[in-house]
ZATI-44655 format. One record per residue (C-alpha): x, y, z; residue in one letter. Coordinates in Angstrom, 3 decimals. Example, Ala and Ser with C-alpha at 12.3 -4.5 7.8 and 13.67 -1.06 7.14 Angstrom:
BEGIN
<rolo u="12.300" v="-4.500" w="7.800" resn="A"/>
<rolo u="13.670" v="-1.060" w="7.140" resn="S"/>
//
This chain:
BEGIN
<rolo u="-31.277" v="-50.127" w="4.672" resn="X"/>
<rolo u="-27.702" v="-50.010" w="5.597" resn="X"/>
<rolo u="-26.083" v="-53.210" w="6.315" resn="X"/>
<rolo u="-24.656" v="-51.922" w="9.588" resn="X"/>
<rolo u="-26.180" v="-48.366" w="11.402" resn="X"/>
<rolo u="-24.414" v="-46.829" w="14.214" resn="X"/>
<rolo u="-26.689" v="-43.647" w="15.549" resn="X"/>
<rolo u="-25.500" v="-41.448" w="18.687" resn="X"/>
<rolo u="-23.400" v="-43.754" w="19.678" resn="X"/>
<rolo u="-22.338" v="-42.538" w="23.444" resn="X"/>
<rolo u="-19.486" v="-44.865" w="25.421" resn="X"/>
<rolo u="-18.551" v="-44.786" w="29.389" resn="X"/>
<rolo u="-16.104" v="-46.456" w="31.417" resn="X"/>
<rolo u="-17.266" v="-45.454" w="34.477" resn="X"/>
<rolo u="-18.514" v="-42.196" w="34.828" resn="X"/>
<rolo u="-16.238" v="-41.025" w="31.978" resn="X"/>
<rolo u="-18.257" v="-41.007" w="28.462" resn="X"/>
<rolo u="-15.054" v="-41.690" w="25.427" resn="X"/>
<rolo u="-17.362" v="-41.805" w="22.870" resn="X"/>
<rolo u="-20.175" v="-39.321" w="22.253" resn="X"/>
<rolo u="-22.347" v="-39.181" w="19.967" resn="X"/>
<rolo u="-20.963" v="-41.258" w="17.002" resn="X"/>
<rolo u="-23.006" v="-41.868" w="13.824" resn="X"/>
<rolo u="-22.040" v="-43.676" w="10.547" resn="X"/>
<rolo u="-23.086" v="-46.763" w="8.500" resn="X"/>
<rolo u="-21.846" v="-49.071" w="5.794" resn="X"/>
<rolo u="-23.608" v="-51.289" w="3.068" resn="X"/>
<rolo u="-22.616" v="-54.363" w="1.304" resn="X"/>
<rolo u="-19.916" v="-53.428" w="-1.235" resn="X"/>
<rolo u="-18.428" v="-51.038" w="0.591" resn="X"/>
<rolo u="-15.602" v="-49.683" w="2.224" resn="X"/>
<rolo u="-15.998" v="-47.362" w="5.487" resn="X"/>
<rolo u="-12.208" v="-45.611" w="6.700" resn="X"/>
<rolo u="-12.507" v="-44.377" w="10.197" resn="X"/>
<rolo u="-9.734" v="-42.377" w="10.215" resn="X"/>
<rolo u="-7.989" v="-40.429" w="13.455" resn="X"/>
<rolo u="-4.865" v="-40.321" w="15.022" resn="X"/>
<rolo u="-4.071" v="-42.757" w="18.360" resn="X"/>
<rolo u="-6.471" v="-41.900" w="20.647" resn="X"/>
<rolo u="-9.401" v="-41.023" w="18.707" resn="X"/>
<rolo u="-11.697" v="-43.376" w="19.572" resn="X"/>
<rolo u="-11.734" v="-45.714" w="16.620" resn="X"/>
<rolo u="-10.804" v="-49.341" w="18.066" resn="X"/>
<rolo u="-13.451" v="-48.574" w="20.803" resn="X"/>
<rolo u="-15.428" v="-47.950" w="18.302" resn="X"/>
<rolo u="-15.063" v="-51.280" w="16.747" resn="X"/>
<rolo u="-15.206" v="-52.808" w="20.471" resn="X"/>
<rolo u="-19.081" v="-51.379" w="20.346" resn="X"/>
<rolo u="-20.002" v="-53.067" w="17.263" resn="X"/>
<rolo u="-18.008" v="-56.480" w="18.009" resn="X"/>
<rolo u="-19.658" v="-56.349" w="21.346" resn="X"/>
<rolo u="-16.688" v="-56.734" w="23.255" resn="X"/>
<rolo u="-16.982" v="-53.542" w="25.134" resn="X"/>
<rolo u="-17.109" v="-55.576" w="28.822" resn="X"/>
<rolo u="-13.677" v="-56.729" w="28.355" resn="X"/>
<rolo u="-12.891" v="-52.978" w="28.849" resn="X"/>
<rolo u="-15.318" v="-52.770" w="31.774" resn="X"/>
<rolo u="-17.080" v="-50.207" w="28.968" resn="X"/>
<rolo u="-21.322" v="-49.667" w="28.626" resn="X"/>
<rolo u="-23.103" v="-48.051" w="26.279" resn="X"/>
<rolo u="-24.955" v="-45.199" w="27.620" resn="X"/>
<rolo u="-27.573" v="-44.301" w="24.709" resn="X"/>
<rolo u="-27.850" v="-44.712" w="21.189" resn="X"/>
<rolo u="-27.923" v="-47.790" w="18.691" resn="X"/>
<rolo u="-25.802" v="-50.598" w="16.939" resn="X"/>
<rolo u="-28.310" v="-51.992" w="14.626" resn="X"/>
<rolo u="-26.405" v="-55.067" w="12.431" resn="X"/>
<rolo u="-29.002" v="-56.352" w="9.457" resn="X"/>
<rolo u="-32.351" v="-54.968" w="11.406" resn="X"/>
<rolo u="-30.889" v="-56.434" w="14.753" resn="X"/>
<rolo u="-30.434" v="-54.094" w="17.566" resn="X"/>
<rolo u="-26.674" v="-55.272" w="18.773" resn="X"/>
<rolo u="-26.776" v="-52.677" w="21.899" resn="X"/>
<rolo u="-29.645" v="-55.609" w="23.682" resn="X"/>
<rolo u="-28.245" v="-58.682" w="22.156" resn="X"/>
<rolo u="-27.268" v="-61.475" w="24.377" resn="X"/>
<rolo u="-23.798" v="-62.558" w="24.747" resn="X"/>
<rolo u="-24.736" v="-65.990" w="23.497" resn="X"/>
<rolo u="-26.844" v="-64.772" w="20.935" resn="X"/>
<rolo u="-23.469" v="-62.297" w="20.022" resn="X"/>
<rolo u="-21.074" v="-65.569" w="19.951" resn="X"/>
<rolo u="-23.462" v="-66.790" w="17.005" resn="X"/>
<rolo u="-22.430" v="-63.628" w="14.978" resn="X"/>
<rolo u="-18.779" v="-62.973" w="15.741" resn="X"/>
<rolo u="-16.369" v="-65.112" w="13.565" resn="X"/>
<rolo u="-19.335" v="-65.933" w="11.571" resn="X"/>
<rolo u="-21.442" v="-62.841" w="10.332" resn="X"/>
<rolo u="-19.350" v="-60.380" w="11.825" resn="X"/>
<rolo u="-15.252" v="-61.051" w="11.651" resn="X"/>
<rolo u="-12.590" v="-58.809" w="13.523" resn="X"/>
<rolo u="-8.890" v="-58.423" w="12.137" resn="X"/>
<rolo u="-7.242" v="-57.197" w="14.597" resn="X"/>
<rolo u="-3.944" v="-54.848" w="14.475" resn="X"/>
<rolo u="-1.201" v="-57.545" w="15.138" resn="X"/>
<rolo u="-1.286" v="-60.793" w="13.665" resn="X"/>
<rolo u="1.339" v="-62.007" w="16.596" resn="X"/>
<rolo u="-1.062" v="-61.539" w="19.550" resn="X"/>
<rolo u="-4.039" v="-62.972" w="17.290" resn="X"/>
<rolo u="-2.854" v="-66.244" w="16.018" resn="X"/>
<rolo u="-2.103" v="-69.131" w="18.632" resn="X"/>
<rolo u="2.048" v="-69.558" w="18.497" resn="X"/>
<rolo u="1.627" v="-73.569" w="19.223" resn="X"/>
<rolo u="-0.996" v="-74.308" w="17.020" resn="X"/>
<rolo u="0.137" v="-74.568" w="13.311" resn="X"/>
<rolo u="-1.862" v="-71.926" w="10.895" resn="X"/>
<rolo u="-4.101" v="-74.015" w="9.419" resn="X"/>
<rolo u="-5.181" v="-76.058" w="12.453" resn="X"/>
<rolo u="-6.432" v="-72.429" w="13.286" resn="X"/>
<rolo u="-8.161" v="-71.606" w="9.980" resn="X"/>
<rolo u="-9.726" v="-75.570" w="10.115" resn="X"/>
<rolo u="-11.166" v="-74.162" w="14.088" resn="X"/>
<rolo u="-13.088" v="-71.078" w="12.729" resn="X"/>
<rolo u="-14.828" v="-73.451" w="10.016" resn="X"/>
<rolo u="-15.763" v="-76.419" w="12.312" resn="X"/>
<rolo u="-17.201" v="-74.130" w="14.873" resn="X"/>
<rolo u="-19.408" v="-71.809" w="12.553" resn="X"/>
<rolo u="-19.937" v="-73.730" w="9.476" resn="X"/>
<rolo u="-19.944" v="-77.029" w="11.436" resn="X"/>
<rolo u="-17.476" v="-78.695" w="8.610" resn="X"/>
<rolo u="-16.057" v="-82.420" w="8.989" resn="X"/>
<rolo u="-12.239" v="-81.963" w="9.520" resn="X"/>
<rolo u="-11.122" v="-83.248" w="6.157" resn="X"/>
<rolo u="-13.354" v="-80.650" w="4.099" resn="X"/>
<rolo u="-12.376" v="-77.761" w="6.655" resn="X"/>
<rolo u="-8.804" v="-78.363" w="5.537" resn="X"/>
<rolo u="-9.417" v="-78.068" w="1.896" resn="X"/>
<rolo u="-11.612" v="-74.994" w="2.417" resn="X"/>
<rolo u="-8.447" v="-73.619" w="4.494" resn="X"/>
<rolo u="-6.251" v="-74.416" w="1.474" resn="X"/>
<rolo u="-8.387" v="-72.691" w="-0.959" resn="X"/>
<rolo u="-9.082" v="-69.738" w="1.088" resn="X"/>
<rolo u="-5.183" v="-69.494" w="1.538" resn="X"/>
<rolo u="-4.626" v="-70.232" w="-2.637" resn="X"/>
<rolo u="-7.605" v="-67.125" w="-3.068" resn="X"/>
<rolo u="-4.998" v="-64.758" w="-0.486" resn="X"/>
<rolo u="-2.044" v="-65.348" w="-2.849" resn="X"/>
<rolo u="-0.534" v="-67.819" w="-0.553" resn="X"/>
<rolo u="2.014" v="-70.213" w="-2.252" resn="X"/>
<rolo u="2.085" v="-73.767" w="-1.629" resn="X"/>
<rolo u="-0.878" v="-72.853" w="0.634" resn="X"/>
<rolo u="-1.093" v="-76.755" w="1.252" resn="X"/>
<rolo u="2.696" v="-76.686" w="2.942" resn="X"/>
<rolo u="2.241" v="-72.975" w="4.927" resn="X"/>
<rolo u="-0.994" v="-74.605" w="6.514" resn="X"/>
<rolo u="1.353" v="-77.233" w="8.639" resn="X"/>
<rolo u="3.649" v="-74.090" w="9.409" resn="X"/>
<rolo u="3.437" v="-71.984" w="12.922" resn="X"/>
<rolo u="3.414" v="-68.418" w="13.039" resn="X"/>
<rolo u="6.692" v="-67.835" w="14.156" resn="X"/>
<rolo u="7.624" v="-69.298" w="10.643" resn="X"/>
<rolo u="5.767" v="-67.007" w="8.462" resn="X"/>
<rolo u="6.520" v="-63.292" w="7.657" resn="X"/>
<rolo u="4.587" v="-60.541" w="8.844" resn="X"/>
<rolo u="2.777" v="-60.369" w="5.852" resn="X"/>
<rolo u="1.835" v="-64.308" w="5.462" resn="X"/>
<rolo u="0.482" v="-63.991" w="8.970" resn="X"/>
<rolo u="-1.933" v="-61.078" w="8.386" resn="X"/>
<rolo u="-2.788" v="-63.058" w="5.274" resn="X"/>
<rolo u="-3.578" v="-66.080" w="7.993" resn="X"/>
<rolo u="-5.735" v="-63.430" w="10.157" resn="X"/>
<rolo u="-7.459" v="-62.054" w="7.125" resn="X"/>
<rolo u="-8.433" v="-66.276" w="6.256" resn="X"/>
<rolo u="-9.455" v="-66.695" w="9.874" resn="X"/>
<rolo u="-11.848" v="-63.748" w="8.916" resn="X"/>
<rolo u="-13.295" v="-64.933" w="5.824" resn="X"/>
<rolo u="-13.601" v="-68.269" w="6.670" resn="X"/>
<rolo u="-17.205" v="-68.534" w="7.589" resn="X"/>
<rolo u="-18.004" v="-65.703" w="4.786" resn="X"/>
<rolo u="-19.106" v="-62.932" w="7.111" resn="X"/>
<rolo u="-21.266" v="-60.008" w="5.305" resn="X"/>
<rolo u="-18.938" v="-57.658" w="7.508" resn="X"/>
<rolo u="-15.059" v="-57.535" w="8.454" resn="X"/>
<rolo u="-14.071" v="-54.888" w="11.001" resn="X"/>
<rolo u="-10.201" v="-54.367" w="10.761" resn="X"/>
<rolo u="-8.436" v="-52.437" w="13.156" resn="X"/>
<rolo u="-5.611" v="-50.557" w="11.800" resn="X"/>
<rolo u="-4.807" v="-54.314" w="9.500" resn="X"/>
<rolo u="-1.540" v="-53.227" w="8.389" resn="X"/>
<rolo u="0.381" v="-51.208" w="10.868" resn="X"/>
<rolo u="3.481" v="-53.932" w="11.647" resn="X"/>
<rolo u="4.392" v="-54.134" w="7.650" resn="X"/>
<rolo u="6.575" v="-52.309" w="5.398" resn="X"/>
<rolo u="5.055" v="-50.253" w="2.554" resn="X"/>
<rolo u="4.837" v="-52.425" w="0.094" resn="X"/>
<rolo u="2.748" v="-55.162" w="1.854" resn="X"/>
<rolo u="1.061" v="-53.012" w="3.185" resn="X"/>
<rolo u="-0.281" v="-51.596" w="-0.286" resn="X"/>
<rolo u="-0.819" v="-55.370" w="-1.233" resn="X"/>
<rolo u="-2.899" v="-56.127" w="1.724" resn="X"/>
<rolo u="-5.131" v="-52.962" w="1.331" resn="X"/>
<rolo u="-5.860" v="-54.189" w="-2.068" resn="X"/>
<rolo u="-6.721" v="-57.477" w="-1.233" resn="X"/>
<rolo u="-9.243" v="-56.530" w="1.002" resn="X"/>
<rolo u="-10.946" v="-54.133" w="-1.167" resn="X"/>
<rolo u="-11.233" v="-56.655" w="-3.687" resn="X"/>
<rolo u="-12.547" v="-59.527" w="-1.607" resn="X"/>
<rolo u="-14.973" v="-56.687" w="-0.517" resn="X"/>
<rolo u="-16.027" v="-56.092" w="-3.944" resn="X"/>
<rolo u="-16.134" v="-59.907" w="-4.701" resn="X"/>
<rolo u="-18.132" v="-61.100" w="-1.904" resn="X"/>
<rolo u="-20.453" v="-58.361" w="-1.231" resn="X"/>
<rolo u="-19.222" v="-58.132" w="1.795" resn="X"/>
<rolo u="-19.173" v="-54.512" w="4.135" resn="X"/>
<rolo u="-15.628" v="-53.666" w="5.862" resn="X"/>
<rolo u="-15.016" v="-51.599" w="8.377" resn="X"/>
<rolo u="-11.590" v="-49.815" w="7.899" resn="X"/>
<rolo u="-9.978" v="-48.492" w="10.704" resn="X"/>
<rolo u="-6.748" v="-46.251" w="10.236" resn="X"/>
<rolo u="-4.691" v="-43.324" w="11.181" resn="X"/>
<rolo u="-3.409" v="-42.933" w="7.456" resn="X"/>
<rolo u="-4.993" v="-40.791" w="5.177" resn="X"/>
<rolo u="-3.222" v="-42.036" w="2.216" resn="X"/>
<rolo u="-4.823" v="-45.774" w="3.423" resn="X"/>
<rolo u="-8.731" v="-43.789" w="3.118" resn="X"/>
<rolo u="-7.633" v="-42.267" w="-0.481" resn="X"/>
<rolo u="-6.591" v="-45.969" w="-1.899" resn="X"/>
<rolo u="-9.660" v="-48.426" w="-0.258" resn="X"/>
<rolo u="-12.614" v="-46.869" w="1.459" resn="X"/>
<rolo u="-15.697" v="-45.341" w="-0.427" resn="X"/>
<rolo u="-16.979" v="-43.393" w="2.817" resn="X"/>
<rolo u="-14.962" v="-41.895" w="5.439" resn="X"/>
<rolo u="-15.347" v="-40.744" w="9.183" resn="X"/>
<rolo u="-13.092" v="-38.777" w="11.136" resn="X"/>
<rolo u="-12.853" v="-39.492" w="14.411" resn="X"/>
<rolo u="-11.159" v="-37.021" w="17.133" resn="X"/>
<rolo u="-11.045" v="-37.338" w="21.070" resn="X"/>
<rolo u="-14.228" v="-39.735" w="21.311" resn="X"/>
<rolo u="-16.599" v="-37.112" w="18.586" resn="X"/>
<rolo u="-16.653" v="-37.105" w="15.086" resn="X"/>
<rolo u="-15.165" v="-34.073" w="13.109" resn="X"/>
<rolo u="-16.460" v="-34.725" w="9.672" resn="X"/>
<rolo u="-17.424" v="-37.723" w="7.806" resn="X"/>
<rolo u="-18.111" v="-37.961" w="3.781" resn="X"/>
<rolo u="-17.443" v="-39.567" w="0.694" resn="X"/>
<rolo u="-13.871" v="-39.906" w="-0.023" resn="X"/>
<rolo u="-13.670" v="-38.484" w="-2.740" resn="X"/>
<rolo u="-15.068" v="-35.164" w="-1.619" resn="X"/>
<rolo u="-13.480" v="-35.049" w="1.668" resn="X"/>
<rolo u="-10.141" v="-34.675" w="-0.678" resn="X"/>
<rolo u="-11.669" v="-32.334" w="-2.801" resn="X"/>
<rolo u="-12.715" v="-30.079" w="0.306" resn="X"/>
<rolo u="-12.122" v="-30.505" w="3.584" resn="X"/>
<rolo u="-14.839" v="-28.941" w="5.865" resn="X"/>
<rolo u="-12.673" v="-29.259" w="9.470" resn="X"/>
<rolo u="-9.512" v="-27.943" w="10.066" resn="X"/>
<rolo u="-8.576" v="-31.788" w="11.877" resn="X"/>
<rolo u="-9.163" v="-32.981" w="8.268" resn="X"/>
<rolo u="-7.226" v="-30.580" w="6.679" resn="X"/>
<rolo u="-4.210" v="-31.226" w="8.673" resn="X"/>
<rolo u="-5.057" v="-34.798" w="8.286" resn="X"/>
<rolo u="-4.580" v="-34.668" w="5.005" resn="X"/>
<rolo u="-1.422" v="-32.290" w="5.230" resn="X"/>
<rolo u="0.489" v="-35.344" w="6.515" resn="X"/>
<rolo u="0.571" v="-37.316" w="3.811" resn="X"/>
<rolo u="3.988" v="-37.257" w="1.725" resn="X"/>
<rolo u="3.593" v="-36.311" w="-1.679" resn="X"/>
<rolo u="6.198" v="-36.487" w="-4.592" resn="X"/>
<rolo u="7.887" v="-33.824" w="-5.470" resn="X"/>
<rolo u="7.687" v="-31.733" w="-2.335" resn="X"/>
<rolo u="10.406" v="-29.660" w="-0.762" resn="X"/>
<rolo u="12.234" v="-30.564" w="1.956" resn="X"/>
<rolo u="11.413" v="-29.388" w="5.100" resn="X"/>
<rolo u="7.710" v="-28.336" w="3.545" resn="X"/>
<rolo u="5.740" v="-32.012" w="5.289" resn="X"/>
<rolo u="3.472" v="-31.020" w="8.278" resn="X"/>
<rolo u="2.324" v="-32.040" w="11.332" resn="X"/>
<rolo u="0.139" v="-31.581" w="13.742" resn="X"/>
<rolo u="1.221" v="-29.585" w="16.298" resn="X"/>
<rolo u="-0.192" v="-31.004" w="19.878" resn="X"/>
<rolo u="-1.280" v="-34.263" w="20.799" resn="X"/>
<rolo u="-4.484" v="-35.806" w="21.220" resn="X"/>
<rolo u="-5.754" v="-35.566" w="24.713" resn="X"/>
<rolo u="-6.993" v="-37.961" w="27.383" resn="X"/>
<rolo u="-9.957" v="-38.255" w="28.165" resn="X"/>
<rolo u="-8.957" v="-36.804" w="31.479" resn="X"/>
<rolo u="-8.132" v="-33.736" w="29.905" resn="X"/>
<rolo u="-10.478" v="-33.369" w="26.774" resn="X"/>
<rolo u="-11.555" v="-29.280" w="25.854" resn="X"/>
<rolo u="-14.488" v="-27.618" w="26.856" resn="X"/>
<rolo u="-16.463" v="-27.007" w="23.537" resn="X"/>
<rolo u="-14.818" v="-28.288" w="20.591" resn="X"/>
<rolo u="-12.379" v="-30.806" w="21.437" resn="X"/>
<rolo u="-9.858" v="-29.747" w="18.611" resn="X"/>
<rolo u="-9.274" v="-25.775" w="19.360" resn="X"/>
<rolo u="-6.167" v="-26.106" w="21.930" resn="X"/>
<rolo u="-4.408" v="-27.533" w="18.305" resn="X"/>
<rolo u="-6.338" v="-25.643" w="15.442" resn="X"/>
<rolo u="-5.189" v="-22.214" w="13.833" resn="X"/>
<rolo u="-8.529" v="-21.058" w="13.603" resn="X"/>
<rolo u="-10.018" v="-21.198" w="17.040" resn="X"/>
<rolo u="-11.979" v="-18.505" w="18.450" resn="X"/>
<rolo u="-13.679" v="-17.561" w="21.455" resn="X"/>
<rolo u="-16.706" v="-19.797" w="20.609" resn="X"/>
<rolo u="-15.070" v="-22.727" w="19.855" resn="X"/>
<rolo u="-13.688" v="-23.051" w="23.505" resn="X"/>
<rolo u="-17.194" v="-22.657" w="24.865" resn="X"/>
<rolo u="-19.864" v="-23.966" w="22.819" resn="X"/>
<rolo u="-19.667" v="-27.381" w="21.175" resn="X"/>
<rolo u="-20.219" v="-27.761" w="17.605" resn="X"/>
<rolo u="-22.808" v="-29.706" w="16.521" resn="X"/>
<rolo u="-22.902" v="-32.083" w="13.485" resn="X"/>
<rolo u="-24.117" v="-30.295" w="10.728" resn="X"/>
<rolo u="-25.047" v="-31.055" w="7.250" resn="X"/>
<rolo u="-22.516" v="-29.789" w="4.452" resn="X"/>
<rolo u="-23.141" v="-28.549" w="0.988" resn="X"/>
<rolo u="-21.854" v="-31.460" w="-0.638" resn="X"/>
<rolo u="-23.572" v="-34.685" w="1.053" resn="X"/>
<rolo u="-20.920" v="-34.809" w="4.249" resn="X"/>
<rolo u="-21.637" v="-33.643" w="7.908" resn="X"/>
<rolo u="-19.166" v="-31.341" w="9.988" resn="X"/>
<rolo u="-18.982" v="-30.281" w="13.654" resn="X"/>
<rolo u="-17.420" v="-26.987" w="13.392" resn="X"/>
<rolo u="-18.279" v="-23.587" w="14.384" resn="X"/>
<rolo u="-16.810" v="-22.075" w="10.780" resn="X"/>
<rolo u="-17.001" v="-24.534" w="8.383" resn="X"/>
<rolo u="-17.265" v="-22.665" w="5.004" resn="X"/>
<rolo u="-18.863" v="-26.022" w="3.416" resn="X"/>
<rolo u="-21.546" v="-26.254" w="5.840" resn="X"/>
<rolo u="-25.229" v="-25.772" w="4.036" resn="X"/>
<rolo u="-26.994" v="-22.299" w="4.269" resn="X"/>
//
């Protein structure tokens, strides 16, 4: 059984459904990338499983977040606060409007220990110090009497990513973790993750809009486009072959050595609003190969010939 199972998952805020029908899961060890561009869907996603979906005045209309057997979609929101920050920890997209800016970093690591793990506040501080000597954190000792606005972008999503692992949850949902840093710590934080992942049997929950941040950490990816999944897979063979055109051009955004000038592509289009999403498959006012059924009918998710699932009309990988 999956660690966490996400089945038809369907969203409203109002009488507006953003997410329809959404379906993935992720085990201990592993790495899922939900992948899309701004817009797709994938921080609400991690809203639904974090049960914060009330702070966006957001239900859930039908289907199932079931977290180690539990059923998260009935849970009460005390029994929730037992398994956010403890069994389930969130790093969110910028470490500025996540850590406290009057409350030095380690005063903030020491919280997330004495509230979970119920730890005296001399032992909270050396766990705090270890967890920040694990991250790569110099003189972690020193940088835990500092405030955020003395740390680099970098240190600070190392801070968020202690604040996570503090009470050793089995899964970390992280919501786009590196978007504010430059390329190289960005590369440096991906790693870390994936190893801690690997190291603590622990399940993340990556969520991105870059494709070359799927091919370097996650095992399993979904690809999320205006609230509906286009095609999810193993990473590995959603490279090999893409079975969705959304994928495709996905994946015909990312930079490679060597290429021409001029020859990078984009995506022509924008995601829309949910005001304004397509009859029948969301994606054909952008793709090249949209026909008349594709702007009437809706695809449905289909199994492909090499393990994946696709929802398109003319996928050539799709099982016969």
């Amino acid at each position: 059984m999956s660690l966490l199972a996400v089945d038809n998952l369907s969203i409203s805020i109002g009488n507006v459904t953003l997410l329809d029908g959404i379906t993935f899961s992720v085990d201990k060890g592993k790495v899922l990338g939900i992948v899309g561009e701004s817009g797709s869907g994938k921080s609400l996603t991690a809203l639904s499983v974090m049960g914060l979906l009330p702070l966006s005045r957001g239900r859930i209309r039908s289907g199932s977040v079931i977290f180690d057997g539990i059923d998260l979609t009935g849970l009460r929101e005390a029994d929730y606060r037992k398994l956010r920050g403890n069994r389930i920890a969130f790093i969110a997209q910028n470490p500025m409007t996540s850590l406290d800016p009057v409350i030095s970093v380690g005063d903030q690591i020491d919280q997330v220990l004495r509230l979970h793990l119920k730890m005296t506040r001399k032992a909270a501080r050396q766990r705090s110090i270890e967890l920040l000597s694990q991250l790569r954190i110099p003189e972690a000792a020193e940088v835990c009497k500092l405030y955020p606005h003395q740390l680099s972008g970098g240190m600070k999503q190392r801070i968020v990513i202690a604040m996570a692992l503090a009470a050793d949850p089995d899964l970390i949902i992280a919501d786009e973790p590196t978007t504010a840093l430059d390329v190289t710590v960005q590369a440096q934080i991906i790693e870390l993750l994936v190893q801690l992942v690997r190291q603590r049997d622990m399940a993340l929950m990556l969520i991105t809009h870059d494709m070359g941040v799927i091919a370097q950490a996650c095992d399993d990816v979904v690809v999320l486009y205006a609230g509906r999944v286009a095609e999810s897979n193993e990473v590995g063979a959603i490279f090999r072959q893409q079975n969705h055109p959304y994928t495709q051009a996905l994946i015909g955004c990312i930079p490679r050595a060597g290429m021409a000038p001029g020859s990078l592509k984009g995506i022509p289009g924008s995601v829309p609003s949910v005001s304004s999403y397509a009859s029948g498959c969301r994606f054909h006012p952008r793709c090249p190969a949209a026909a008349d059924v594709c702007r009437t009918q809706t695809p449905q998710i289909t199994k492909t010939a090499d393990g994946g699932h696709v929802a398109c009309h003319f996928s050539a990988g799709v099982q016969g």
